[in-house]
N, C-alpha and C positions, 0 to 999 in steps of 0.2 A: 504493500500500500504506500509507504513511505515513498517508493520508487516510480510511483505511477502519480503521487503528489509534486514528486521533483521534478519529471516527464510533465505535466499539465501547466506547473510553474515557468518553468523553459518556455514552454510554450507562447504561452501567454506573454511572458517578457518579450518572444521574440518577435511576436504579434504587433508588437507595443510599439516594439524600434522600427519594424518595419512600415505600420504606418505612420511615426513621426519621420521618418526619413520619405514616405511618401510625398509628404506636404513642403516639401523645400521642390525649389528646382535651381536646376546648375546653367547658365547660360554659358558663352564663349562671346570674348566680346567682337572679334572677328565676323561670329555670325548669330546676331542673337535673335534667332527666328522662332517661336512656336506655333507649332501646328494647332489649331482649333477648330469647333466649328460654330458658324453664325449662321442663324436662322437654318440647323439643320444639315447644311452644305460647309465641305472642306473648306478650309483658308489657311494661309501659313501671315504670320503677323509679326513686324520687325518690332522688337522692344530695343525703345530710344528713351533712354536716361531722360533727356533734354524733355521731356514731354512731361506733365504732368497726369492725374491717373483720368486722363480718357484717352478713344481712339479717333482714327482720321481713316479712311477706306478711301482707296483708289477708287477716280471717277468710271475706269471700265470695270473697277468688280462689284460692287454699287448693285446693278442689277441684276449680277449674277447670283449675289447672298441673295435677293429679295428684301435690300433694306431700304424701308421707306421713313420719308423724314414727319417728325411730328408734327401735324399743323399748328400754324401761328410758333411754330419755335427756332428762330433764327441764331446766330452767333457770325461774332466777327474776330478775325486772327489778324493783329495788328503788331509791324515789325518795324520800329523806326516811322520814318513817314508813309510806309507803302502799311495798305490793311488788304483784305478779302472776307468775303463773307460768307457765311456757308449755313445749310439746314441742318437742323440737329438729329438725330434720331436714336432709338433706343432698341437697339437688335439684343438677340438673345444669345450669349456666347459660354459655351461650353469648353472646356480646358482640360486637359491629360488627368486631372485628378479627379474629373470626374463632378467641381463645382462650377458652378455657371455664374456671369455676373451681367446684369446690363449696364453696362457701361456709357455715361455719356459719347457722341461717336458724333463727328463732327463730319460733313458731306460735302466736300469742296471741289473746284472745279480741277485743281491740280491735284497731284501724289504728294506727297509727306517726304519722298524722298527718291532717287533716280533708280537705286538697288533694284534687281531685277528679281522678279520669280516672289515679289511679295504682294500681298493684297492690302497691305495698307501697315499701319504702324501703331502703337498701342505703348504710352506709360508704363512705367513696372507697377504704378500701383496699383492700374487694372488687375493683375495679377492676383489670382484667389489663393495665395501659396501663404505661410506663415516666413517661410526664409528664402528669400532669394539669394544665389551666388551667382557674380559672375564674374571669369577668369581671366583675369587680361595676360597673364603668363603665366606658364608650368612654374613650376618650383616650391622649395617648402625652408620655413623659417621666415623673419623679417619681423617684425613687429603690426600691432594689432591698435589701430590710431580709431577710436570711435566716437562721433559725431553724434546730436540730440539734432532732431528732425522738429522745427515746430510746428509742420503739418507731417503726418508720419506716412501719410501717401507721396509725398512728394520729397525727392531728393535732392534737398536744399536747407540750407543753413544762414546763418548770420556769421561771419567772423572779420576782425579789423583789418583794412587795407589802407596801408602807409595814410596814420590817423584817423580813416574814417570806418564805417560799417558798410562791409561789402553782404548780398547775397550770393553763396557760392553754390557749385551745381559742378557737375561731372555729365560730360559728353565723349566718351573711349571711342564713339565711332569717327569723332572728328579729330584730325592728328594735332592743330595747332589749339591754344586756349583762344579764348572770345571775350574781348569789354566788351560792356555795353556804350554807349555816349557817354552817359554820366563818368561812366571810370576810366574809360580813356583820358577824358578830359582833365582828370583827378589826379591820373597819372604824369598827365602829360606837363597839366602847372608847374610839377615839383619835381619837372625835366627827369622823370624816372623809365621815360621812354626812349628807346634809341632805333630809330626808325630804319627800317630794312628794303621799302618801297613806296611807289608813289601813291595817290589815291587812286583806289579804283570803284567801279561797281562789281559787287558779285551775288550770284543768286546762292538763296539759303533752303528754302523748304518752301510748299505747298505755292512754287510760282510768286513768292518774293525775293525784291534784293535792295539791297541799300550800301550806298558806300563803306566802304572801309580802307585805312590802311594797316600793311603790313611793319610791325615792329620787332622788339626784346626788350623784358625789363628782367634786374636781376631780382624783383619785387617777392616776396612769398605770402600766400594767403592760406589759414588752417597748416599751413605747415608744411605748403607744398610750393615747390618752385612753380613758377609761371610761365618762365619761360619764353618762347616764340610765342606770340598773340597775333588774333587780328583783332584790331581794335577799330571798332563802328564809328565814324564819324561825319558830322555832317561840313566838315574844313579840314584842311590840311592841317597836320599837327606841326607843333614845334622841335619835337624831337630835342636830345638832351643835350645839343650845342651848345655850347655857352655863351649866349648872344639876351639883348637883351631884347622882349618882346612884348607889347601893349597886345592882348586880347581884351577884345567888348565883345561879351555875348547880354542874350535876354532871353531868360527862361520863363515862361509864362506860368502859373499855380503851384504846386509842390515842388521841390528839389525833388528828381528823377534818384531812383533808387540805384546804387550803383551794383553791378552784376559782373562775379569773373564766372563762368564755364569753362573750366580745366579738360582740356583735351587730351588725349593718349599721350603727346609727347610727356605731360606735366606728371603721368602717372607713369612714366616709363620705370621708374623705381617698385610698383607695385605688381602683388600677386594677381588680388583679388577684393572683390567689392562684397559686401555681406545686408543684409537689410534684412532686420529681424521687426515685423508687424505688432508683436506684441509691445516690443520695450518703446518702438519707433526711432530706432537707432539706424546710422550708417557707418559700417566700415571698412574700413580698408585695412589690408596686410601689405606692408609695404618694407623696405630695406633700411627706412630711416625714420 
């Protein structure tokens, strides 16, 4: 009896582990695709950091799910000075572990992203998982750096950039980090910028673009170098000459929120990324 109590005990333990290891999933940041399905029919769906927890569905697969948009329920995606608008809708999406979530899903007239072989792109905190990983390179050891989430669907923080408070985000799919206006600007007064190219336009997601240029600062935000930036601007920057230079700008209502998005390069020291739902933490395992 003893032995058939030890046998059921086992069991049950392994029961245990096995559906909490259920509940995580592992991405790659290379290719961070999960297969799903929406309104019944397949999809394979890019999870992009940079996104907050809803979806965006390519205009050709749109009506292949059968997603129809809510009436009366509009939204608009505004980047810089360029916006777009788009219907909202609320499809029903099914996930490897078997929970379903409807997720806000945004209907716009562009793709979310150029990557081939996806039907659209999707938050992690769409994600009905308790721990997300994902690996931005093999290896084992480094240290264990964990962030407080103050919305714990969305992977973003608050920490100080050179005197001020930046919001900081992680984008692995894009190789260079991203100011926003405000933190370029921020950067650039206190000549921390050293500019690497001229302005240009360049397109970002879902058929917008806005100027930027290409910089380097040696700046660190959360405790991570920053590295090669593009930095969003609506003028030419100063870069870290040492010259002297009268800027007039005018900002019309609140001081604009400053934003770094740390790109693969910034994270080239790390393993992996970890987001655990309950505590509403992010971390990363990284070499320093």
């Amino acid at each position: 009896m003893n032995i058939l109590k030890a046998l059921f005990v086992a069991a049950c333990v392994a029961a245990t582990s096995t559906a909490a290891r259920a509940d995580e999933i592992v991405l790659r940041a290379d290719a961070p695709i999960v297969d799903v399905t929406i309104n019944g029919k397949p999809a394979r769906m890019l999870v992009d950091t940079f996104l907050p927890d809803m979806m965006v569905l390519n205009p050709d697969t749109q009506t292949r799910l059968g997603v129809r948009p809510v009436p009366m329920l509009n939204g608009r995606a505004v980047f810089d000075d360029a916006s777009v608008r788009a219907h909202i809708a609320r499809p029903r999406i099914v996930f490897a572990n078997g929970k379903s979530s409807r997720a806000l899903t945004g209907l716009f007239g562009a793709p979310w992203s150029g990557i081939a072989g996806v039907d659209g792109a999707m938050g992690p905190g769409v994600l009905p998982y308790d721990r997300v990983r994902i690996i931005l390179r093999d290896g084992a050891g480094g240290t264990v750096r964990t962030h407080r989430l103050p919305d714990p669907e969305a992977w973003m923080f608050d920490s100080p950039l050179a005197g001020e408070t930046a919001r900081v985000s992680f984008r692995p799919s894009m190789q260079e980090s991203m100011l926003n206006r405000a933190a370029a600007r921020h950067l650039d007064e206190r000549r921390l910028l050293a500019l690497t190219g001229a302005v240009e336009r360049r397109d970002f997601f879902l058929g917008l673009s806005t100027t930027i240029q290409p910089a380097t600062t040696d700046e660190r935000v959360a405790g991570y170098a920053i590295g090669a930036v593009i930095a969003r601007t609506d003028a030419p920057l100063v870069g870290a000459e040492d010259v002297d230079v009268i800027r007039v700008t005018a900002d019309a209502g609140r001081p604009q929120q400053l934003t770094v998005t740390l790109g693969r390069a910034a994270l080239a020291g790390c393993y992996e990324m970890i987001w655990e739902r309950a505590s509403g933490t992010l971390s990363l395992r990284c070499d320093y």
